[in-house]
C-alpha positions in Angstrom: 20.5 -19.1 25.1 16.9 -20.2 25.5 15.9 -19.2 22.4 18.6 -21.0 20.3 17.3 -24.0 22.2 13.5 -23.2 21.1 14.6 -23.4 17.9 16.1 -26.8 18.3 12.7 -28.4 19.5 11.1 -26.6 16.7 13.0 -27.6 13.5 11.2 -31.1 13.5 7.3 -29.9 14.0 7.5 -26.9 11.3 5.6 -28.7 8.8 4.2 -32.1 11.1 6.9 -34.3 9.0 9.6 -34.9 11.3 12.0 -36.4 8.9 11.8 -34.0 6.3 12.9 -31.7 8.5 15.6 -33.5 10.0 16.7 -33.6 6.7 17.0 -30.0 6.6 18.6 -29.7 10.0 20.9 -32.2 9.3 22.2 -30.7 5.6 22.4 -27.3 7.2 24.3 -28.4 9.7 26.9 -30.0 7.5 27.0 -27.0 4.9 27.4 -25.1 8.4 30.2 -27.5 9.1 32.3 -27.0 6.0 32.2 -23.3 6.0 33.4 -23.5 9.5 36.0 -26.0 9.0 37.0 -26.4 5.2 40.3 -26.4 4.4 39.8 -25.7 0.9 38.8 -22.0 0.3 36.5 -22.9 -3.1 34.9 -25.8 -0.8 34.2 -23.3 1.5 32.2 -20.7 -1.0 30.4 -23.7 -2.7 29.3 -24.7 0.7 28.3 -21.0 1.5 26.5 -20.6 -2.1 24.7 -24.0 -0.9 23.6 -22.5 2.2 22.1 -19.6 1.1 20.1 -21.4 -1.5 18.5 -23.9 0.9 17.8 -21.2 3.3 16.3 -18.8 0.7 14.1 -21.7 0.0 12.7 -23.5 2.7 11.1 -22.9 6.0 12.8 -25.4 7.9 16.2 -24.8 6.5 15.4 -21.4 7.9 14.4 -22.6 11.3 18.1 -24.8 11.1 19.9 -22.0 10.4 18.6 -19.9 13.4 19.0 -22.6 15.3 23.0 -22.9 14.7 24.0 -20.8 12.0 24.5 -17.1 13.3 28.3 -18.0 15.1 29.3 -18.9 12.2 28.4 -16.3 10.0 28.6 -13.5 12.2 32.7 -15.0 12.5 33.1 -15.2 8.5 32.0 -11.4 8.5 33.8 -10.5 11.4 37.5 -12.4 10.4 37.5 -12.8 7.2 36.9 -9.5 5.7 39.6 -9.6 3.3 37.2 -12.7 1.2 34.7 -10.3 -0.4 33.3 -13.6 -2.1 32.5 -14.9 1.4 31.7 -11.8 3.3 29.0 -11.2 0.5 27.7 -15.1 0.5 27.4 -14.7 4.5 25.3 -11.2 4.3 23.2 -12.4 1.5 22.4 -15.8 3.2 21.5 -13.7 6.3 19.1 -11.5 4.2 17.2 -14.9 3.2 17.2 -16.1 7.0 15.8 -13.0 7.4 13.1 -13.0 4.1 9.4 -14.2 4.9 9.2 -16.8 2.3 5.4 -15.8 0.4 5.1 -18.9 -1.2 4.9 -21.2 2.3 1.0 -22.1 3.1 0.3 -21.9 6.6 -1.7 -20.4 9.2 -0.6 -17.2 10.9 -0.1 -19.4 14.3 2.6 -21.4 13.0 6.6 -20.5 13.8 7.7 -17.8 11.1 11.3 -18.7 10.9 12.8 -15.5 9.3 10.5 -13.3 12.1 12.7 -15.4 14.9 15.6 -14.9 13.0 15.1 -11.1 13.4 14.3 -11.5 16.8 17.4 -13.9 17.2 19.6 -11.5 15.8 18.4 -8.2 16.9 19.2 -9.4 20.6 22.8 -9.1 20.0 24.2 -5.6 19.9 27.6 -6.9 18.7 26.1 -8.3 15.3 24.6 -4.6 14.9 28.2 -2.9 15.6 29.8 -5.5 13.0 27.1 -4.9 10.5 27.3 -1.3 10.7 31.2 -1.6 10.3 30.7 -3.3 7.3 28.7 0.0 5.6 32.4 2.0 5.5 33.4 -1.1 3.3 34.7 -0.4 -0.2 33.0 -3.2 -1.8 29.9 -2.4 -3.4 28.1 -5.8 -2.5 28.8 -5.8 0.9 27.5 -2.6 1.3 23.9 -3.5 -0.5 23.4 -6.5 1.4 23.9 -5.2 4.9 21.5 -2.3 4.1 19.0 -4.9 3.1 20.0 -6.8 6.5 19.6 -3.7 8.6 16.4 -2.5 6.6 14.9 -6.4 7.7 15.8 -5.9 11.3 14.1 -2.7 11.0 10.8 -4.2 9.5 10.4 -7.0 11.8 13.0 -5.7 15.1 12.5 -1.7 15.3 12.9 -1.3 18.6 15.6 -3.5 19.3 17.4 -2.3 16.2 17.0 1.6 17.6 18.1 0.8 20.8 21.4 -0.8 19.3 22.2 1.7 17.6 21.7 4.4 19.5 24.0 2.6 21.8 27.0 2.2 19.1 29.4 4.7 19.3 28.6 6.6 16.0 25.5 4.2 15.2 23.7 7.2 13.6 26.9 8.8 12.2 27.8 5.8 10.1 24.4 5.3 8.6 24.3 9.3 7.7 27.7 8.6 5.7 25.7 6.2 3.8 22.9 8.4 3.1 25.8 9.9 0.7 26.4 7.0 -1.1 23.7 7.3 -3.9 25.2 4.2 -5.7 23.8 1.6 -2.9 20.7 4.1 -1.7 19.5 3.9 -5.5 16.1 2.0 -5.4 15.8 2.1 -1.7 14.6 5.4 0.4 17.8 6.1 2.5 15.8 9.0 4.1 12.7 7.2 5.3 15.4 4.4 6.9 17.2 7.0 9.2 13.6 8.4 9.6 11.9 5.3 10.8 15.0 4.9 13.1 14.4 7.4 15.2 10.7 7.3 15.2 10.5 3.5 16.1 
């Protein structure tokens, strides 16, 4: 994909310091690594509880991810759904990708790293399937985080988010079932979510 590539070329001019973000590109890409191919389960969760730190905290470690990180994530949630510990790491690391981070200084022309994340994302209409699959899910956690995943596509994606789900078979249904669910709802407005879905 072209974009992927953009992001590539990006990584090492976010801030004008090349190595530093190396650096970043080249630590995500190991933590990446060792989720992907650990052999040890416990290595594999540190390395996920790594990942989502770095990326909740840095620009450029956001920019890395988006460059290389959605396969692998997108794969934890997809076959590995009996590992609550790392279905939850994976969706809470994407909700950082995804989180503008307020504290970076910059001007408003330079790359926003969770906005092409979204955009990244939102492109693929399989994630959306798999994401909403993941709200009939019994674990509490895994439900929260995906709402907070899909209500960040909806911010920053709307129209790409509606048209996905209005394309899934039951796209609409299965966030309606949720609308019942007051225990992951409570704090957010699950009636102004369905409502901005259609209206986007």
């Amino acid at each position: 994909m072209d974009l992927v590539s953009g992001y590539k070329g990006v990584v090492g001019l976010v801030f004008g310091n090349e190595n530093s973000a190396a650096n970043e590109d080249s630590y995500v890409e190991r933590v990446l690594d060792r989720i992907s191919n650990g052999q040890l389960a416990e290595d594999r969760r540190t390395a996920m509880v790594e990942l989502q730190s770095v990326v909740a905290e840095s620009r450029a470690a956001q920019l890395a991810f988006g460059a290389m990180g959605f396969p692998v994530l997108m794969s934890v949630l997809k076959e590995e759904r009996d590992d609550v510990e790392m279905v939850r790491g994976a969706l809470e690391t994407l909700v950082s990708a995804l989180t503008p981070l307020d504290h970076a200084k910059g001007s408003r022309d330079e790359v926003q790293p969770a906005l092409m994340n979204s955009d990244l994302l939102s492109r693929e209409s399989d994630s959306i399937s798999l994401l909403l699959s993941l709200l009939s899910e019994e674990d509490f956690y895994v439900r929260y985080y995906t709402l907070q995943l899909l209500t960040a596509l909806l911010t920053s994606s709307p129209t790409r988010l509606q048209e996905a789900i209005l394309s899934i078979p039951r796209g609409i249904t299965r966030l309606m079932d949720m609308l019942m669910d007051r225990e992951v709802y409570f704090g957010y407005p699950p009636n102004g979510f369905l409502v901005n879905v259609h209206k986007k």
